[in-house]
C-alpha positions in Angstrom: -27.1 -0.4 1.0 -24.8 -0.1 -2.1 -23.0 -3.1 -3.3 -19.8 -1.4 -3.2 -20.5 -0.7 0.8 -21.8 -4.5 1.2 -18.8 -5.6 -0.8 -16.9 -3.4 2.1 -18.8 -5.1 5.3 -17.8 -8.4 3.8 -14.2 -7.8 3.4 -14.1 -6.3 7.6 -15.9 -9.0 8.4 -13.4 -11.4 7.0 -10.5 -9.7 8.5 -12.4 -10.2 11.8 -13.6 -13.8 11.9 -11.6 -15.3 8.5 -14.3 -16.6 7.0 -17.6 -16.2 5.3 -20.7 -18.4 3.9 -23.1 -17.0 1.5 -26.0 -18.3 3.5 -24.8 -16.3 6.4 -24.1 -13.0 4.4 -27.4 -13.6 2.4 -29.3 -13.7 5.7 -27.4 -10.3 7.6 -27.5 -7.8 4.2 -31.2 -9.5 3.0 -30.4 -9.7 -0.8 -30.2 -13.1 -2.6 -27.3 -15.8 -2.4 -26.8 -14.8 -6.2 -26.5 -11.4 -5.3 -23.6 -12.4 -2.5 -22.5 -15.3 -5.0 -21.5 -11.8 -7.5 -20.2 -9.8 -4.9 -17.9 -12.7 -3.4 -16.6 -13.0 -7.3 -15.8 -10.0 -7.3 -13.8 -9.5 -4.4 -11.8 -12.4 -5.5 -11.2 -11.0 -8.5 -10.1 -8.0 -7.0 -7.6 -10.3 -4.7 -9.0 -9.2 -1.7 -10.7 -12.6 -0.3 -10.2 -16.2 -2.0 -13.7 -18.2 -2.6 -14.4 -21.7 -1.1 -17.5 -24.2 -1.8 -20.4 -22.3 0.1 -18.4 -18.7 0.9 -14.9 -17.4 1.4 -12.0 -17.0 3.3 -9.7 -14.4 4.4 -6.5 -14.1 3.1 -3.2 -14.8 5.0 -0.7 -12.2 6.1 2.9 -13.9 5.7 5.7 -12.0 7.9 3.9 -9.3 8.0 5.2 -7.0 11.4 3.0 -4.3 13.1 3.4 -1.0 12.5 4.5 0.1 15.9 7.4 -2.4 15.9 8.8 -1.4 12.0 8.8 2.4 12.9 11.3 1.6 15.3 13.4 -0.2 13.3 16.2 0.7 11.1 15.3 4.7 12.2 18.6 6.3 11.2 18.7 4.9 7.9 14.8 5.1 7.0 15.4 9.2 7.9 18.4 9.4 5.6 16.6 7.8 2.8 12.8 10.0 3.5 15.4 12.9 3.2 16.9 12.5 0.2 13.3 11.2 -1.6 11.9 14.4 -0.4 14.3 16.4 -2.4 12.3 14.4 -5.2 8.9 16.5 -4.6 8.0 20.1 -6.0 5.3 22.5 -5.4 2.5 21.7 -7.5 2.7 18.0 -7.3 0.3 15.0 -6.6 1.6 12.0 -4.7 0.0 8.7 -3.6 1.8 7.8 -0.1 1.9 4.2 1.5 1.3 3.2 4.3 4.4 2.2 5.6 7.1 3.6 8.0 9.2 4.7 5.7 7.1 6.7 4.2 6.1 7.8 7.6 9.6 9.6 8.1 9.2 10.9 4.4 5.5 12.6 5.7 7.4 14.3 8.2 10.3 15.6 5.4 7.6 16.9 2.7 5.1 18.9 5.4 6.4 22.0 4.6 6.6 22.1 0.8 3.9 24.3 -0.5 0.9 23.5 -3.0 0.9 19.9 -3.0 -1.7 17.1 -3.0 -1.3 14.0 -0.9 -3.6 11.1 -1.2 -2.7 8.4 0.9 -4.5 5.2 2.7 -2.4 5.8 5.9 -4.1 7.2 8.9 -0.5 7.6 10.4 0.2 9.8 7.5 -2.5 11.9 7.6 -2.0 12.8 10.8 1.1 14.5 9.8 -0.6 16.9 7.3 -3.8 17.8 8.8 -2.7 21.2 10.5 -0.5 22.0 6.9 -2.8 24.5 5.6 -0.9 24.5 2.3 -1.5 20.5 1.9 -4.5 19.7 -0.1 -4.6 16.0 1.9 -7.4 13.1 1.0 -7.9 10.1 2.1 -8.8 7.1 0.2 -11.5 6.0 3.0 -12.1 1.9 3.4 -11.6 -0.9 6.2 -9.4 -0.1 8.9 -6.7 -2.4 9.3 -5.4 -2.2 12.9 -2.2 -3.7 12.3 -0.9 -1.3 10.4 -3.3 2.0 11.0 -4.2 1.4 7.2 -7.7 1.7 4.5 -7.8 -0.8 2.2 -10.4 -2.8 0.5 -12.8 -1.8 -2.6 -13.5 1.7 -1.0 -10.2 2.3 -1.0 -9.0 1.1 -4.2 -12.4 2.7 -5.7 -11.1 5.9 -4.3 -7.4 5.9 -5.7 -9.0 5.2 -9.3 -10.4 8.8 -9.4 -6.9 10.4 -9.0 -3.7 10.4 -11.1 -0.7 11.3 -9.1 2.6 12.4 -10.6 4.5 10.5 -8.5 4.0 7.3 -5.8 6.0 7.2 -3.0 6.2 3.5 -0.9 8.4 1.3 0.8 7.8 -2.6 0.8 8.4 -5.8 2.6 11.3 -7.3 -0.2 12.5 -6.3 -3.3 14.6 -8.7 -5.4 15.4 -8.7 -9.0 13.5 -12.1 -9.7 10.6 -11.3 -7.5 10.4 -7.9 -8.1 8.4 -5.9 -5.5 6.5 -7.2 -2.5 4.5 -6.8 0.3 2.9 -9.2 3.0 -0.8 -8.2 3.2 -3.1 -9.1 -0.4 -5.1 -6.2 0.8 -2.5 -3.8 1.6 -1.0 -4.9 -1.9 -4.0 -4.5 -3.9 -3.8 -0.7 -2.7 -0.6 -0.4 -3.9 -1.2 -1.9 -7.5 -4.0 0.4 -8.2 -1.6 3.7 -7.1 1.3 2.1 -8.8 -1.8 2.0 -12.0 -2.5 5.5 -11.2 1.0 7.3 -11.0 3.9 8.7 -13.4 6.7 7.4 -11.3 7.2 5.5 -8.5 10.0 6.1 -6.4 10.7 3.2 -4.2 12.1 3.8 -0.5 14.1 0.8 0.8 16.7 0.3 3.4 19.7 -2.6 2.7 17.4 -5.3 5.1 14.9 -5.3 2.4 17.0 -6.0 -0.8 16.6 -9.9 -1.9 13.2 -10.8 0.6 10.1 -11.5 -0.9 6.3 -11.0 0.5 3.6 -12.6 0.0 2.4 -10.9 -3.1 4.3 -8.9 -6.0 3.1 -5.2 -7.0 5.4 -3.7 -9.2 8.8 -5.1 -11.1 12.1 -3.7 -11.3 11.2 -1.9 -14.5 8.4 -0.6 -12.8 11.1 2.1 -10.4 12.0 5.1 -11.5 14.1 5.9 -8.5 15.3 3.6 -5.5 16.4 5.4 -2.3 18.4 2.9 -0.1 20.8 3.4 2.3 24.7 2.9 2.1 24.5 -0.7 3.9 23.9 -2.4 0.6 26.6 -4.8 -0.4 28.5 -3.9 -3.2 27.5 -7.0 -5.5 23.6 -6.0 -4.8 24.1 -2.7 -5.9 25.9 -3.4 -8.9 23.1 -6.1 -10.0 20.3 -3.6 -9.5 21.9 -1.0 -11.7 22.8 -3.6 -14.0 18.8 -4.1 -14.5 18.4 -0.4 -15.1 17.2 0.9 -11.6 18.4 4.1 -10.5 19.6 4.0 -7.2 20.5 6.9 -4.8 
């Protein structure tokens, strides 16, 4: 087995039973306690498990809500905004897609513009391209994350780091101007730092409820967006200050 698919079992294993020990992980894959000892480093470092004395645990989700239940909230508004971002993408382009429902609604916008690339780590998403015959889709592979019908971990984030996109497309769970951009998972996070690493632009898809929350984790800042697309349910005052820190907003 490759370390990089052992590093892979460890992180589903954690996301089914919360913790690990080196003894026990020593014993299933047969290589040395070192050998887990490095790989258990690594993950850390990677922010996708956090050690303890003898292993290491899983990582909590903080308010994070299941798929099925956020793409059936705020519909109107999340179709408005995948609308107007789709205006965003041309014919010829590469974009990295999140998982989330937004971006679900902007899937469904872009399916029929011609000669583009979509990588995403969304099985959601993919499902809307794979009968588009003029979609070039890939998919960043990894653990599945049931919650959220999402890849992540170090397949996935080994994956993105062979592309460049021209542009990222994502939503999150809080954006505020101290805080900057947020999400609730560490794993779905870490996914969307390495895109963010990997793309010219991001372009941020946000309705009003999502302006001044925060998530667990931070993975981009305000000077990070190129382009917010909200709706037109954001106070005044809010819009005002996010312009006033140099965010386009549409």
């Amino acid at each position: 087995m490759l370390a990089a698919e052992r590093r892979n079992h460890i992180v589903r294993l954690l996301s089914s039973t919360g913790t690990v020990t080196v003894s026990q992980l020593s014993d299933e894959f047969g290589v040395t306690a070192e050998t887990i000892r490095r790989d258990l480093d690594i993950l850390e470092q990677e922010n996708l498990l956090r050690r303890i004395h003898g292993g290491a645990v899983a990582l909590q989700n903080r308010q994070e809500v299941p798929f099925d239940i956020r793409s059936e909230t705020n519909v109107e508004e999340k179709r408005l905004i995948a609308q107007k971002a789709a205006r965003f993408v041309e014919p010829g382009d590469t974009l990295f897609i999140d998982i989330s429902s937004t971006a679900m609604f902007f899937a469904k916008e872009i399916c029929k513009i011609p000669d583009i690339t979509v990588i995403t780590n969304s099985l959601i998403i993919a499902l809307e391209f794979i009968d588009k015959k003029d979609v070039t889709l890939i998919s960043t592979g990894g653990t599945l994350r049931p919650n959220s019908y999402s890849l992540v971990g170090p397949l996935a984030n080994t994956a993105i780091k062979n592309y460049r996109a021209d542009k990222f497309f994502c939503s999150c769970r809080g954006f505020s101007l101290d805080h900057g951009v947020s999400d609730s998972n560490e794993l779905e996070n870490e996914v969307k730092k390495t895109m963010l690493q990997q793309s010219s632009k991001l372009y941020l898809l946000m309705d009003h409820s999502k302006f001044g929350e925060t998530g667990l984790a931070q993975f981009a800042n305000a000077a990070d967006i190129d382009v917010l697309f909200c709706d037109n349910r954001l106070a005044e005052e809010d819009l005002r200050a996010i312009k006033m820190a140099g965010v386009t907003v549409l």
